[in-house]
Phi, psi and omega in degrees: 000131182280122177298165174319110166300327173312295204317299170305338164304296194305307167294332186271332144012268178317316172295298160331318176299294173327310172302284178333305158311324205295321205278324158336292199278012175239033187273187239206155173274161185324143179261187182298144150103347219247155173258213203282148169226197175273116157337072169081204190291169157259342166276106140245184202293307170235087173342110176260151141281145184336136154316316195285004167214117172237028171299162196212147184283187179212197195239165163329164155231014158244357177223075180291341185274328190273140198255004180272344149231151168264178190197120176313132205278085164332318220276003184239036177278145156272154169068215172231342186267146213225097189320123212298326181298329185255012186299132196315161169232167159173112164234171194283280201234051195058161224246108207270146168249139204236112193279132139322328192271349176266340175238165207229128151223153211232132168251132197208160162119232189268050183256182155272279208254114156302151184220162189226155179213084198302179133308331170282321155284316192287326185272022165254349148264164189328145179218165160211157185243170181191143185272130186221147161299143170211118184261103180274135190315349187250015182298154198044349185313348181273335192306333226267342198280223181239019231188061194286146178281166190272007198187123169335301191287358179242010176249323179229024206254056130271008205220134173208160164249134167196138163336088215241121146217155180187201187234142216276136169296349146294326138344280219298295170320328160280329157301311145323307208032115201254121174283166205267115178128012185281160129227015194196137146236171183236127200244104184232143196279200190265318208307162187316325204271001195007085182310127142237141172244185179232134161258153157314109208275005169260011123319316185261351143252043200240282211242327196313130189240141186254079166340139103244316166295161180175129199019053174085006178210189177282138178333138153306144176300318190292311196262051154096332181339113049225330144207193191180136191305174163201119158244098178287188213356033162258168166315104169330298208282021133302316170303056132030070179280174173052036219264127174199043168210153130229113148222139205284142199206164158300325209203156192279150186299293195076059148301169147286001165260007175221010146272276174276005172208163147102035159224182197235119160332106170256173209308327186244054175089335205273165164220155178265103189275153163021069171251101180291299179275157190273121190291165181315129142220183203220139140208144186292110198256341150232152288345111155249190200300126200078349176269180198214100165262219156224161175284130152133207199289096211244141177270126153301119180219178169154207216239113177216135171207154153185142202302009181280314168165228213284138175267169186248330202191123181234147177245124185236115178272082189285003189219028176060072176024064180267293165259131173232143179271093171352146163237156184280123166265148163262149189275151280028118134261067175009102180285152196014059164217220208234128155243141175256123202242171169206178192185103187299126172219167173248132168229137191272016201114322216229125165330158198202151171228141178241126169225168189218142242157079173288150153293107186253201184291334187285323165094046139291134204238105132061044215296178147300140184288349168279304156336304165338264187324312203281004179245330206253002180060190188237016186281316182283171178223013159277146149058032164301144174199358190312192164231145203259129175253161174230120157286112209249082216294182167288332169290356193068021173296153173229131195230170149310133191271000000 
């Protein structure tokens, strides 16, 4: 039986069509004048984004030179998740290149069987992913001075959320079999300076993930490659990069990232040691600090998370937390991930200060930044959670209050 002939028209068409388009998508760019063309190849290899967005993580801008850590642009996030290219960075002592096929990681100390662990064992066991918030304990910290930063991404773009996957560090511990009188392991990375923190081992046997994923592919080298601990609604730096030790002890290691740094100065000399979770906060990422509206409508949108587990309730001020409103959380709501909320508003025009406040699960509510201070003093440069306004000039600028 003889095929259709329409049918075969319809196919060599088609081919036809194809070609044309394929060679379309191999033109050259546009000269002056010339209009829109097609984008590259129709196939690559490694997905890039449009030309036309250009957020970017940034450096301090009052220390533009120090290269250890970037800081994720809020104010121009969707959602709650936070794509792994824009994600905070912070290291000690720069970004180790770590072969996979070469590292170990060794569990040791107070076990019956020490074990050693390729990369190739940890991904053959049961693995799970789960989304958690990773905050650094030094997130806001300029907040505590006088001299607040201008912008979401440079007040809180320490803080990014993403999708984690590994095998819960309790499997490992129990494959150990961790002996009786343990209560603390010291978890330490590859990297030069070889970050060590010490944890609670019922911490570690609750929520803790021995990292390798992240939003659907391998840790970024900046996130720890090839792999790395994640402690939700705790202080980053437990999180562990480059995790390639753990041992389990009677007592915390007492290192030096957990001494002389990461504690917190209270008004009377004293310090606070191993305040691990980071507490509710909120912040309003539109309209923030650089940005520009107009009159009439505008959607209030912005960020709340806390290591205590879910927020329950964000509150939204327009008039410098005189009168406050509900905000709509949008679903998904997380235990220790970003949640987002929002709140349709109008503006007339006239100044305006925007604050925000959140609620967690705990029935912890959000302090003032004066509220703060007056139980923490202003000494420390940790664990800030106040609230952040925003001012909203007649011209529709938007600054820091």
């Amino acid at each position: 039986m003889g095929q259709n002939p329409r049918i075969r028209r319809r196919q060599w068409l088609g081919a036809t069509a194809l070609g044309a388009a394929m060679a379309a998508c191999k033109r050259t760019a546009p000269a002056a004048g010339e209009g829109p063309r097609l984008l590259g190849a129709p196939v690559r290899p490694y997905g890039e984004r449009s030309e036309f967005e250009t957020a970017t993580r940034s450096l301090d801008e009052e220390r533009f030179l120090e290269a250890s850590q970037s800081r994720t642009p809020l104010g121009e996030s969707i959602g709650i998740l936070t794509p792994s290219s824009l994600h905070y960075e912070r290291h000690h002592s720069g970004v180790p290149r770590i072969d996979p096929a070469q590292h170990r990681l060794l569990i040791h100390g107070m076990v019956d069987r020490p074990l050693i662990f390729t990369m190739e064992d940890l991904r053959r066991l049961p693995s799970v992913s789960r989304i958690y918030f990773l905050e650094c304990s030094g997130n806001s910290g300029v907040e505590w001075g006088e001299k607040p930063a201008r912008t979401a991404q440079m007040s809180h773009g320490l803080a990014s959320c993403s999708e984690w996957t590994g095998v819960p560090l309790s499997l490992l511990l129990a494959e150990a079999g961790v002996q009786k009188g343990a209560k603390w392991l010291m978890a330490e990375g590859a990297d030069a300076c070889k970050m060590q923190r010490s944890l609670p081992l019922a911490k570690a046997m609750d929520d803790i993930l021995v990292a390798w994923g992240q939003n659907g592919e391998p840790l970024r080298p900046e996130q720890g490659y090839p792999l790395r601990l994640l402690v939700p609604g705790w202080e980053g730096n437990v999180s562990v990069k480059w995790l390639r030790r753990i041992l389990v002890a009677e007592e915390p290691y007492m290192g030096r990232d957990e001494t002389s740094k990461y504690t917190d100065l209270m008004p009377d000399g004293s310090a606070r040691i191993f305040t691990f979770a980071m507490e509710a906060k909120s912040i309003i990422t539109y309209p923030s600090g650089g940005q520009q509206i107009k009159p009439g409508f505008c959607e209030i949108t912005g960020l709340a998370w806390s290591g205590a587990g879910l927020i329950r309730r964000v509150e939204i001020s327009t008039d410098a937390g005189r009168t406050w409103s509900d905000a709509g959380l949008q679903e998904p709501r997380l235990s220790k991930a970003f949640t987002r909320f929002r709140l349709p508003w109008k503006w007339d025009g006239s100044e305006a200060e925007l604050q925000s406040r959140c609620t967690d699960e705990t029935g912890y509510v959000q302090p003032s930044r004066d509220a703060l201070i007056a139980v923490r003093g202003v000494k420390s440069g940790y664990h800030y959670n106040g609230i952040k306004a925003w001012k909203i000039a007649g011209d529709g600028s938007v600054s820091h209050a």
